[in-house]
N, C-alpha and C positions, 0 to 999 in steps of 0.2 A: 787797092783790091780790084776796082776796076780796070787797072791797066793790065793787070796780071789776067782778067778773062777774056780781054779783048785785044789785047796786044800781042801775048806771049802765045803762040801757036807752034811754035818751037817745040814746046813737049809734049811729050806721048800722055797728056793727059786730057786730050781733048775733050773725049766723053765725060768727064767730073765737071771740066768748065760748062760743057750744057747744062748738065744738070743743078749747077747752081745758076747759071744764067735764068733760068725756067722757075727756080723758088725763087730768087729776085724779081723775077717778072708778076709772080702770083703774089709774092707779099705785096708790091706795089697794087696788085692792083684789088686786094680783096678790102672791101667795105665794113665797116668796123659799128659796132650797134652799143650803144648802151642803154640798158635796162634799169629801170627802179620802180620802186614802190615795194609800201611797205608798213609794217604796224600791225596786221592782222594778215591769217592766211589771205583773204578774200581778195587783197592787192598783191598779192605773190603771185599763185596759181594761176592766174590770165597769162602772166609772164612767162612763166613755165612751159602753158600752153606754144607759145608761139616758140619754144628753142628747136624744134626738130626741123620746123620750115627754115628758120633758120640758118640751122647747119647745113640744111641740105641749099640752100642756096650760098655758102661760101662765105657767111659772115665773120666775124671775130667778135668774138658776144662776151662783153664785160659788164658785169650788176654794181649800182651803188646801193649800198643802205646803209643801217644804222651799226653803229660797232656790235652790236650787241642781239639784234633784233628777231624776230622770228623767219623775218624774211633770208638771214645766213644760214640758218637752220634747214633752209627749206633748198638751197641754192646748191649750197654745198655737194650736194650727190650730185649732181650733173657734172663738174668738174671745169665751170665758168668761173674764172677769176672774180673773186670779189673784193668790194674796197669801201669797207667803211668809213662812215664821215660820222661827226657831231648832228644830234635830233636835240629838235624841242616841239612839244604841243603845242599849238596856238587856238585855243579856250577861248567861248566865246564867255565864259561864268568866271566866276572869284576864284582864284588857286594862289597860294602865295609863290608856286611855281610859274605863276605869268611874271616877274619880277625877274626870272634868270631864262628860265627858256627861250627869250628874245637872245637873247647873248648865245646861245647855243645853233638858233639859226644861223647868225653871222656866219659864225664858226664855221658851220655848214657849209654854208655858203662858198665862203674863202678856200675850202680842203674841194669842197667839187669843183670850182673853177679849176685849181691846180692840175685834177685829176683828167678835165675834158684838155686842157691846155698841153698836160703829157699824152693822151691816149689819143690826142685828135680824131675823134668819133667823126662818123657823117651821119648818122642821126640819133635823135633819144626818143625812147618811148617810153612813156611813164605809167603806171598802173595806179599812182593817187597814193593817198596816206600821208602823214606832215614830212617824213624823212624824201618824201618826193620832190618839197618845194623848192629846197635852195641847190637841188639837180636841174629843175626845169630852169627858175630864174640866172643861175650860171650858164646854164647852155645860150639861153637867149643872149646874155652878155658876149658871149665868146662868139657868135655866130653860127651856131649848131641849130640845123633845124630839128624840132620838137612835137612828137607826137603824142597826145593825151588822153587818156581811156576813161572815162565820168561809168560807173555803174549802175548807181541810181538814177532814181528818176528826177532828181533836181542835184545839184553839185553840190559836193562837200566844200567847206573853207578852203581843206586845202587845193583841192581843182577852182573854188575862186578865184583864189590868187595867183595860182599858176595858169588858169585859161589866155589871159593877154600874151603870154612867153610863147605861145604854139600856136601850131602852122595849121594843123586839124585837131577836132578832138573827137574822137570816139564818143557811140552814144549806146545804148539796151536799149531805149523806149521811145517811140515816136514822141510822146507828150515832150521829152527831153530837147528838140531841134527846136522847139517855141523858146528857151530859156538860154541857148547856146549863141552866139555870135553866128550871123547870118555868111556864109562861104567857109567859114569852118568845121560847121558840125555834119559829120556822117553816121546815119544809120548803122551801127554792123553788126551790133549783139555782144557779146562776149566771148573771146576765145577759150574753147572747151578743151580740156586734155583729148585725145582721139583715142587713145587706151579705155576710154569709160566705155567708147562703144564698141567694143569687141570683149564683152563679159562669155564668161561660160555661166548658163543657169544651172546647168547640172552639178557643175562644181560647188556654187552655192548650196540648193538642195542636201547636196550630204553634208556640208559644214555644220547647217542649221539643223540638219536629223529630220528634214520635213519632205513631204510625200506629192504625189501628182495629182491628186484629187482634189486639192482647195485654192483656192486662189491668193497670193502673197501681199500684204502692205507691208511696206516698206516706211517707217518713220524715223524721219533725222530732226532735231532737235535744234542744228547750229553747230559749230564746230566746238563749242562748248557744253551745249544740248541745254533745255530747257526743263524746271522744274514744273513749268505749268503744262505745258505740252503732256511731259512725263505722269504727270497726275490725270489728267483728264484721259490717256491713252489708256492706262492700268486701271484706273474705273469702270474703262469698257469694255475689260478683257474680255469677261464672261458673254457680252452679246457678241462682240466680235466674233470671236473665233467659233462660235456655231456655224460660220460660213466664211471665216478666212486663215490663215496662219501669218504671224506677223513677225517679223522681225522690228526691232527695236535698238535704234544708237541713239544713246543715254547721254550721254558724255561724263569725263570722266569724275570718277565717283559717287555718278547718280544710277548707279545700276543697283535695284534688288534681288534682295538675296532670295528672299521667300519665293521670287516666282521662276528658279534655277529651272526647277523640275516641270512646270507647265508644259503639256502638249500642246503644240501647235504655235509657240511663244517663245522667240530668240534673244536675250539681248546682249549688247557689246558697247564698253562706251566707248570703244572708236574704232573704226575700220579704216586701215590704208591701200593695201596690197588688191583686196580681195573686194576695194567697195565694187569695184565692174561686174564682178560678178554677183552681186546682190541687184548693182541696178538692174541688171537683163533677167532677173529671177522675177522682181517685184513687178506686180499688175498696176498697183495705183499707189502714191507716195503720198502721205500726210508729211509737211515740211516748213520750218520758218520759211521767211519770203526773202532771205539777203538772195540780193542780186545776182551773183556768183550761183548759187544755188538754185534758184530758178532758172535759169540761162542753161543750167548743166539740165534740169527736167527738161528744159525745151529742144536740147539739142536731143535728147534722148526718146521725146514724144513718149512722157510717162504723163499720163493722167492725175493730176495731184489736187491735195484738197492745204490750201496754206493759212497759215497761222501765223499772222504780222507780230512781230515782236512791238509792245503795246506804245502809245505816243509819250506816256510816261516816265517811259524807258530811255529813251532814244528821240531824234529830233523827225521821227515819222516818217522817214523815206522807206521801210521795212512794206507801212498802209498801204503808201503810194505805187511801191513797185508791185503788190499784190494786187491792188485794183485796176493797173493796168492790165496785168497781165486775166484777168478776170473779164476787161471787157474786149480782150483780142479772143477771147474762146478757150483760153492754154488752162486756165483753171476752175476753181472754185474758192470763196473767201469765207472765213468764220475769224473775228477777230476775237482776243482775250477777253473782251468784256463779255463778249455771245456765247463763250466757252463753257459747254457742260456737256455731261454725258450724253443725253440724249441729243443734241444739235451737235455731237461729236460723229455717234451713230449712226444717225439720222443722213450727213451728208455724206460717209463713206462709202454708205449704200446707195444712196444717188447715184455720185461719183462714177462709184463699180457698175451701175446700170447703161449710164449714159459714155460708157468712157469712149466709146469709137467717133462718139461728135467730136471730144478734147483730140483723141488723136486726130484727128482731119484736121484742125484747126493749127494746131501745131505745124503740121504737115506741108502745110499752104502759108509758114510764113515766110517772111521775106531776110529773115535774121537766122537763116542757118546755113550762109558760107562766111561766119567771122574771122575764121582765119585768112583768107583766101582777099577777103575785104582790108582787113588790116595789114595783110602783106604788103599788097599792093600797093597802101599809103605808105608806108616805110619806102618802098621801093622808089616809089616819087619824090619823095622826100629826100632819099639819100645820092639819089643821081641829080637834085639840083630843078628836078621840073617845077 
């Protein structure tokens, strides 16, 4: 094939050999990225974020995850090749699935090596979740430099175990560089879709049938929404909306029915298309504290009042990334236990009073060019610096 573009100049088809000479030249030399994480939106959506930088720098962008998992769900409409491998949990508690999900890492393991050995990537960057582990720990094998995104404010298992395999790892919270391995960890926030910040508020407005005279809260729940949240929000309807109008994402099947017809009072249990344009409507956002979530408030310099999903719950990184973000000025904290109508009330007024301090605060941080930040490392990473 090659002798045929460089030899044979004999025929009149000069111009077609340039121009396959010229895609030969660009596939050789276009840099190849693979993406993972996964298990919950919250390790999708960072990933998501960064495809448009991307493409516009000339990558060839391939996702691993789970056969099966939300993360294919989520992937799929971009029209990025994806290639699922074998997942297991790794439980720090009793499951008699700790007994076989070891054997499903393997698994894992062995189908992503295969996968980085065919796609010869120049770098991975991983967004966490367990189907991330046996992508990072293959890459390291194979020789693939490895980039890695921590959320919270202390690492999950599965970025424990994959932090030795990578080169840098991404951090959201100053307190986070004290717990990360010294020359690896970077500052950079979280990568935000850039779609959220170009909403129409007007277009909101007529969705929700609400007017220009009151000011909007905006409450998300979590991508599943929150039954306590939900209670404690619809107790305070009647103070509320004497001076705000509120929109309300429930999640799904936690929306009622009795409050369809309320003036001044939206709800939905989930928004995709249209969430930008709710965020650029909304004044101040009541909100769980995942990471992913606060990081989009921040990028958006919405004033918010957050509600940690409780220690009971979860292993308390929800507290911890509320309270940081609590003593950088970005918020306000009321956790489940402190949760009632009146210290519900009580701080959304605050909130709404003081909110132009939260906005400065926001304003003047140092975590709002994440994309730009994590480019950059990609970029080093996959030329070899």
């Amino acid at each position: 094939f090659l002798s045929y573009l460089f030899l044979d100049f004999s025929s009149n088809k000069v111009k077609m050999k340039l121009v396959l000479i010229r895609l030969l030249l660009e596939v050789n030399f276009m840099k190849r990225i693979i993406l993972t994480g996964g298990g919950t939106a919250g390790h999708v959506t960072p990933n998501i974020a960064l495809i448009p930088r991307l493409k516009d720098l000339g990558y060839d962008i391939q996702y691993i995850g789970s056969y099966n998992g939300i993360e294919k769900e989520l992937i799929e409409p971009f029209g990025i090749p994806y290639h699922g491998i074998s997942s297991g949990k790794l439980r720090r508690y009793f499951s008699v699935q700790n007994f076989t999900d070891p054997f499903r890492v393997i698994k894992g393991f062995s189908e992503a090596r295969k996968l980085i050995k065919d796609l010869k990537p120049d770098v991975i960057f991983s967004k966490g979740g367990f189907v991330s582990v046996p992508v990072v720990l293959a890459g390291k094998r194979c020789k693939v430099p490895v980039i890695i995104h921590e959320s919270d404010m202390t690492p999950g298992l599965a970025n424990k175990i994959a932090i030795p395999s990578a080169v840098k790892v991404c951090c959201n919270f100053p307190e986070t560089l004290d717990s990360l391995p010294k020359g690896k960890a970077v500052l950079t926030g979280s990568p935000i879709r850039q779609e959220l910040l170009s909403g129409n508020k007007i277009a909101a407005m007529d969705m929700c049938g609400f007017t220009a005279d009151k000011p909007v809260i905006l409450v998300i729940g979590g991508s599943l929404g929150s039954v306590i949240v939900n209670n404690a929000v619809r107790k305070s309807l009647p103070r509320l909306l004497e001076k705000f109008q509120i929109i309300h994402l429930c999640g799904k099947g936690k929306t009622d029915d009795s409050l369809n017809d309320t003036k001044g009072y939206c709800q939905f249990e989930y928004i995709r298309d249209e969430l930008r344009d709710i965020f650029a409507l909304a004044d101040i956002v009541i909100s769980r504290a995942g990471a992913n979530a606060i990081c989009e408030l921040l990028a958006l310099r919405k004033p918010n009042l957050l509600i940690p999903l409780s220690a009971k719950a979860s292993r308390g990184d929800q507290i911890l990334n509320a309270r940081s973000f609590e003593r950088q000025g970005f918020s306000m904290v009321i956790e489940e236990e402190d949760l009632t109508e009146d210290s519900l009330v009580s701080a959304v007024f605050d909130l709404y009073e003081n909110r132009g301090s939260y906005i400065d605060a926001m304003r003047n941080s140092d975590q709002q060019d994440s994309i730009d930040t994590i480019i950059s490392l990609i970029e080093e990473a996959a030329s070899g610096k």
